[in-house]
VEXKEKE-563444 format. One line per 5 residues: number of its first residue (from 1); their letters; for each residue x, y, z of C-alpha. Coordinates in nm, 3 decimals. Layout:
NUM	a	X/Y/Z; ...
***
This chain:
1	xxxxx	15.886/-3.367/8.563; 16.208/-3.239/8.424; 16.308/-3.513/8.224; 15.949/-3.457/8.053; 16.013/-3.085/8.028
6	xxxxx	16.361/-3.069/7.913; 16.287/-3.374/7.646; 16.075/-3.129/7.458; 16.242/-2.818/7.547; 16.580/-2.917/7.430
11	xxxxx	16.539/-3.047/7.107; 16.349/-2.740/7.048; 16.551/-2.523/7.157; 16.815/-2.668/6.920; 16.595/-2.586/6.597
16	xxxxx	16.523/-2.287/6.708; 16.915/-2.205/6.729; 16.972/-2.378/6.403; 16.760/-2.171/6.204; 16.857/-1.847/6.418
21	xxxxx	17.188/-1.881/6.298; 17.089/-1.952/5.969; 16.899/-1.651/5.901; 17.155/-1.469/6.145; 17.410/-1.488/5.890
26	xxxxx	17.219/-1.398/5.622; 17.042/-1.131/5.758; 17.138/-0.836/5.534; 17.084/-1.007/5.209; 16.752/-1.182/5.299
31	xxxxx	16.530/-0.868/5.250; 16.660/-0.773/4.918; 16.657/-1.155/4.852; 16.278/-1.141/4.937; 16.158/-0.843/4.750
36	xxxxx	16.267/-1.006/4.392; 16.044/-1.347/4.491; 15.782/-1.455/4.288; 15.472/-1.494/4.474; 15.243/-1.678/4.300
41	xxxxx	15.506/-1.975/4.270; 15.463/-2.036/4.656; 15.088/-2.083/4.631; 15.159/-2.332/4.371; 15.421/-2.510/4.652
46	xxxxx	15.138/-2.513/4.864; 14.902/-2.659/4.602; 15.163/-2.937/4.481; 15.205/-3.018/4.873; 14.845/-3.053/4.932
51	xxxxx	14.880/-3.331/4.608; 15.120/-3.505/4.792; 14.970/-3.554/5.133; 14.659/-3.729/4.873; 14.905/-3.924/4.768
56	xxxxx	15.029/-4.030/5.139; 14.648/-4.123/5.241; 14.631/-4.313/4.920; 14.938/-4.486/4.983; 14.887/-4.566/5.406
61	xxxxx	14.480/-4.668/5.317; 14.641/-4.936/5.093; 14.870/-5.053/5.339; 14.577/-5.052/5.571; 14.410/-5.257/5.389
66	xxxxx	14.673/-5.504/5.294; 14.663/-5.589/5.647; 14.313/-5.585/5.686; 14.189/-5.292/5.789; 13.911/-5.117/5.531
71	xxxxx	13.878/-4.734/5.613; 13.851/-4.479/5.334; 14.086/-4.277/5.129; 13.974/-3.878/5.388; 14.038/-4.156/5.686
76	xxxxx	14.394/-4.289/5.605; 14.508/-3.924/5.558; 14.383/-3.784/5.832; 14.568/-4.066/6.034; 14.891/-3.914/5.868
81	xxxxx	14.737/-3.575/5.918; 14.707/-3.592/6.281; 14.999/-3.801/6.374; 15.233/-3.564/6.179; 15.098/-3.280/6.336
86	xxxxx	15.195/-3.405/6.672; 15.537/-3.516/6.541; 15.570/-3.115/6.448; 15.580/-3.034/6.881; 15.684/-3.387/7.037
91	xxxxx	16.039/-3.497/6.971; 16.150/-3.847/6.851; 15.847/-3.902/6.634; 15.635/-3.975/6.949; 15.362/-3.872/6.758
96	xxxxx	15.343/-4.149/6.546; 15.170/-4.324/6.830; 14.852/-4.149/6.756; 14.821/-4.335/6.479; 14.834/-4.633/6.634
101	xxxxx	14.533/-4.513/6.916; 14.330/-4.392/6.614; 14.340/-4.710/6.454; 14.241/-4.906/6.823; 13.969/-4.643/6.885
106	xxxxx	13.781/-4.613/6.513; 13.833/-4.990/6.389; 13.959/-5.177/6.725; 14.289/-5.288/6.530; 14.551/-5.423/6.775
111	xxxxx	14.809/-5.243/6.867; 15.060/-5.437/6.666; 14.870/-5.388/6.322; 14.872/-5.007/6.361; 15.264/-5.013/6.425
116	xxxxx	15.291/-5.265/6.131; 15.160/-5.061/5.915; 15.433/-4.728/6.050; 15.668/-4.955/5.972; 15.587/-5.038/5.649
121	xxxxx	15.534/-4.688/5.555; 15.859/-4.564/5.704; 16.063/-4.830/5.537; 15.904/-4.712/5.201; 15.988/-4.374/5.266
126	xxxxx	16.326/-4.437/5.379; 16.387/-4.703/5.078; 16.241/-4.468/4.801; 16.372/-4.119/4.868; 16.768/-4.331/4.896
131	xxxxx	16.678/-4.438/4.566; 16.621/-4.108/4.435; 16.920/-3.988/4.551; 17.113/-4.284/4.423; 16.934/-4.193/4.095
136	xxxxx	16.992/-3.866/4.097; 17.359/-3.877/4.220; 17.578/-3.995/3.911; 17.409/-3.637/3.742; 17.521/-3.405/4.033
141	xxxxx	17.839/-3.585/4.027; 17.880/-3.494/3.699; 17.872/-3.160/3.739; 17.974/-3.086/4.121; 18.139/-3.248/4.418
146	xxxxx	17.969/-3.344/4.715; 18.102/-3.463/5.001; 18.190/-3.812/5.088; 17.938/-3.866/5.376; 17.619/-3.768/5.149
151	xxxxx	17.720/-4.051/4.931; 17.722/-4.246/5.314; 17.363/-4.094/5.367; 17.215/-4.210/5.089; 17.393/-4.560/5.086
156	xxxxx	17.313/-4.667/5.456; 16.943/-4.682/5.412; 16.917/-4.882/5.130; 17.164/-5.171/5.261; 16.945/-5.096/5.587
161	xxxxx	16.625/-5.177/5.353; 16.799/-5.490/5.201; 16.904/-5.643/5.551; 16.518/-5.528/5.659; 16.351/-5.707/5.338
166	xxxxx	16.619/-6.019/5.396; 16.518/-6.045/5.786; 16.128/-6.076/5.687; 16.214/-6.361/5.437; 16.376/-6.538/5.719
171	xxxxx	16.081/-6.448/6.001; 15.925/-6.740/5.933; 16.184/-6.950/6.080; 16.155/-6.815/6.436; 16.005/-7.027/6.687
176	xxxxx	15.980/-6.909/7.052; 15.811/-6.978/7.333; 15.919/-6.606/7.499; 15.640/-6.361/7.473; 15.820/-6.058/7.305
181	xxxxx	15.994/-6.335/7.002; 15.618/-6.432/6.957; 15.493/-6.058/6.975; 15.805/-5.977/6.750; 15.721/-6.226/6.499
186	xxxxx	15.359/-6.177/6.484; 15.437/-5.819/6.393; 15.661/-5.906/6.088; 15.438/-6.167/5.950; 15.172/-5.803/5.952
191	xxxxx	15.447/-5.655/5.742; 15.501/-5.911/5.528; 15.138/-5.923/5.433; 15.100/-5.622/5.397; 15.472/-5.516/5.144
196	xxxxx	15.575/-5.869/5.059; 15.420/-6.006/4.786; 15.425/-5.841/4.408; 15.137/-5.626/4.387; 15.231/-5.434/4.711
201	xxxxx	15.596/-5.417/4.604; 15.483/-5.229/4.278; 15.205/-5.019/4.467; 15.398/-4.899/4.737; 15.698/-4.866/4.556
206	xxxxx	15.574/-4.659/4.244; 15.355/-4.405/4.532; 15.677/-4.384/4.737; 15.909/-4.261/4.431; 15.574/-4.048/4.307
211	xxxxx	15.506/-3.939/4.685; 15.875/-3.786/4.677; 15.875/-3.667/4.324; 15.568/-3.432/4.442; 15.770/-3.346/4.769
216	xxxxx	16.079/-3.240/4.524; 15.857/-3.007/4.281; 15.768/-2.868/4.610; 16.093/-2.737/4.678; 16.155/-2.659/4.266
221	xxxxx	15.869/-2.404/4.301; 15.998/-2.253/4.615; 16.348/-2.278/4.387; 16.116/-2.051/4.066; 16.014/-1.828/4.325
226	xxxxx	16.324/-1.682/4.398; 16.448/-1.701/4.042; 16.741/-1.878/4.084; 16.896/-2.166/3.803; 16.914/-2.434/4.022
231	xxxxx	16.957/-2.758/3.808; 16.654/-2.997/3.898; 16.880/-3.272/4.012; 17.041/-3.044/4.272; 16.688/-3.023/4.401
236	xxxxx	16.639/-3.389/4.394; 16.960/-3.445/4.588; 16.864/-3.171/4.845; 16.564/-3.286/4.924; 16.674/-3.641/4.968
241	xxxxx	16.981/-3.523/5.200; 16.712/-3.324/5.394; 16.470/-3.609/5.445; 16.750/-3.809/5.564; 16.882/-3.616/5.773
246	xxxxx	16.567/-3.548/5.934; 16.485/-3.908/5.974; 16.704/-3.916/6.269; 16.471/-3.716/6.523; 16.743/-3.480/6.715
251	xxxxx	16.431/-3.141/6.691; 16.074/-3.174/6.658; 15.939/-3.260/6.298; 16.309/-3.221/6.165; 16.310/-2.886/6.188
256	xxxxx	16.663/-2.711/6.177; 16.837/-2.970/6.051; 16.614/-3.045/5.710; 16.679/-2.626/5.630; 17.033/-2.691/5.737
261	xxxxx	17.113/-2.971/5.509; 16.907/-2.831/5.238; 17.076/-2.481/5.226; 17.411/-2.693/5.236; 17.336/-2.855/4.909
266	xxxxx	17.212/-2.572/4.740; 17.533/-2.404/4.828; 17.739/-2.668/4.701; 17.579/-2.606/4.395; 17.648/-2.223/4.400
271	xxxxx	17.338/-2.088/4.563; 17.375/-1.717/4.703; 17.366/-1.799/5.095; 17.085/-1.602/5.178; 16.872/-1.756/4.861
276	xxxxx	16.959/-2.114/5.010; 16.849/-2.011/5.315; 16.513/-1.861/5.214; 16.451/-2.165/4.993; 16.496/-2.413/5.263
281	xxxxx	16.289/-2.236/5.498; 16.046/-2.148/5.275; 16.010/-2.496/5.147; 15.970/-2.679/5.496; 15.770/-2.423/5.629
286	xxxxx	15.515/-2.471/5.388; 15.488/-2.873/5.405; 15.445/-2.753/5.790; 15.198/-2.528/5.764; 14.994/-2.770/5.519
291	xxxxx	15.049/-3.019/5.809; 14.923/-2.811/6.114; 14.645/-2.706/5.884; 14.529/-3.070/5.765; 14.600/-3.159/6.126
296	xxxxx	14.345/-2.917/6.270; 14.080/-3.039/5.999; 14.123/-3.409/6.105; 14.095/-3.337/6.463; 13.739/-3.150/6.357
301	xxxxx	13.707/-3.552/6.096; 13.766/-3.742/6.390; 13.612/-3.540/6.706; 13.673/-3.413/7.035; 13.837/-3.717/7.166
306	xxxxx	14.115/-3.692/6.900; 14.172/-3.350/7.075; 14.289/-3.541/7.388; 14.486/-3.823/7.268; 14.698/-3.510/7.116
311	xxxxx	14.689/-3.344/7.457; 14.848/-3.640/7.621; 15.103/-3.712/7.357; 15.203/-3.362/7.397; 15.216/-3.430/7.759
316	xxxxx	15.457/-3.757/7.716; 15.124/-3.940/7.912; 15.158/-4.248/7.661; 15.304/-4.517/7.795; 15.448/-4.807/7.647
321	xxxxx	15.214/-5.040/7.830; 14.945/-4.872/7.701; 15.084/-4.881/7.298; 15.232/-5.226/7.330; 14.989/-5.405/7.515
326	x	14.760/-5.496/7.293
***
């Protein structure tokens, strides 16, 4: 029971010191920092989010599909929807795994299609928003240093992509009699069918870089809102220093140490502390609240029983025989 407890309570507990010391040390400034913001830019985040969570179902139906499984375009987002919700309160992106029920329950996929398909979605991700940031890099270098490990941050995960792309090529060569080589293999031939071939490398990787692009202009009109002249390819490199950051699940839903990284960047650039703050907050609490919100609607899309499968994810009551049996 405590292991259960304490592996939810102590990565949040973490955030929740993060971003207390955060606004902590900003405290006096954030006020007069707030009363100079421009609302009506933060209901045009919010809009530009909700674009980009379209853009997500678009993306996830067509990798759906490339491995077989036909579901519509309200469907594939709710999936994301509803698993991202739970990844906002379970640690370790345990909430991912709802995904993979949904798709058993609604279209009785196996197991191992609905956890090909995370994977190919997370590898875009990952891929695409390193290759922003690679993009974007030579410009920020040209006007600020950054420190050597962002460079590290950005160049891991695309070597990681090429050794990932490389190993699927070479799949086909496995032969085993052992039961988790043949599960193993069975689940990167799903990838492969569903990323490696030419059409799918152009689809998902022009709705990746889009997907991201949206996710940047996110944070640019939290950036308007408070005024401040923050060159667009700071922004770019912010939010692709966030993401990757928060790809490594130490708190719930990346929360603490997405702010964190962003309000670094921004003050590398020359950002007012409490402005970098406010903007980082600001910016992930919105693609948050969009979340919870769109998660709440797809529970009402799919039905009660969606309601418990959350329940017992938030519980830690999915086992791995139960997600990897099938």
């Amino acid at each position: 029971m405590w292991k259960k407890v304490s592996a939810v309570v102590i990565p949040t507990l973490i955030a929740v010191g993060i971003i207390t010391y955060m606004l902590y040390r900003v405290w006096d400034d954030l006020l007069l920092t707030l009363e100079h913001a421009v609302i009506p830019f933060l209901f045009a985040a919010v809009g530009i989010c909700v674009v980009a969570w379209i853009l997500r179902g678009f993306r996830y139906r067509f990798i759906l599909r490339g491995l077989g499984i036909y579901k519509n375009l309200w469907f594939s987002t709710a999936c994301i929807f509803i698993s991202q919700t739970a990844n906002l309160i379970v640690p370790a992106r345990l909430g991912d795994f709802v995904r993979m029920l949904i798709l058993k329950h609604e279209d009785d996929a196996t197991y191992s299609q609905g956890f090909s398909s995370l994977i190919v979605e997370r590898v875009f991700d990952i891929l695409m928003i390193a290759m922003l940031g690679a993009v974007a890099l030579p410009f920020v270098l040209a006007v600020l240093a950054v420190p050597d490990w962002f460079i590290t941050v950005i160049i891991v995960p695309l070597a990681a992509g090429g050794i990932f792309f490389a190993m699927l090529l070479w799949s086909g060569r496995m032969k085993s009699e052992n039961r988790i080589v043949v599960a193993v293999q069975r689940m990167l031939d799903e990838v492969k069918r569903a990323s490696l071939n030419p059409r799918a490398l152009v689809v998902l990787s022009g709705s990746s870089l889009l997907i991201w692009l949206v996710d940047v202009l996110v944070c640019f009109a939290v950036v308007l809102m408070f005024q401040e002249p923050v060159p667009f390819g700071i922004v770019v490199l912010a939010i692709v220093i966030g993401n990757l950051v928060k790809a490594v699940p130490l708190t719930p839903g990346g929360v603490g140490t997405y702010e964190l990284a962003l309000a670094l960047t921004f003050g590398l650039a020359g950002t007012p502390a409490a402005t970098a703050t406010l903007i980082a907050v600001i910016d992930h609490l919105v693609k948050n609240m969009v979340t919870l919100v769109g998660g709440v609607g797809s529970i009402y899309y799919f039905g009660d029983w969606s309601m418990d499968l959350l329940k017992r994810v938030f519980k830690r009551e999915i086992e791995k025989e139960e997600t990897f049996g099938g």
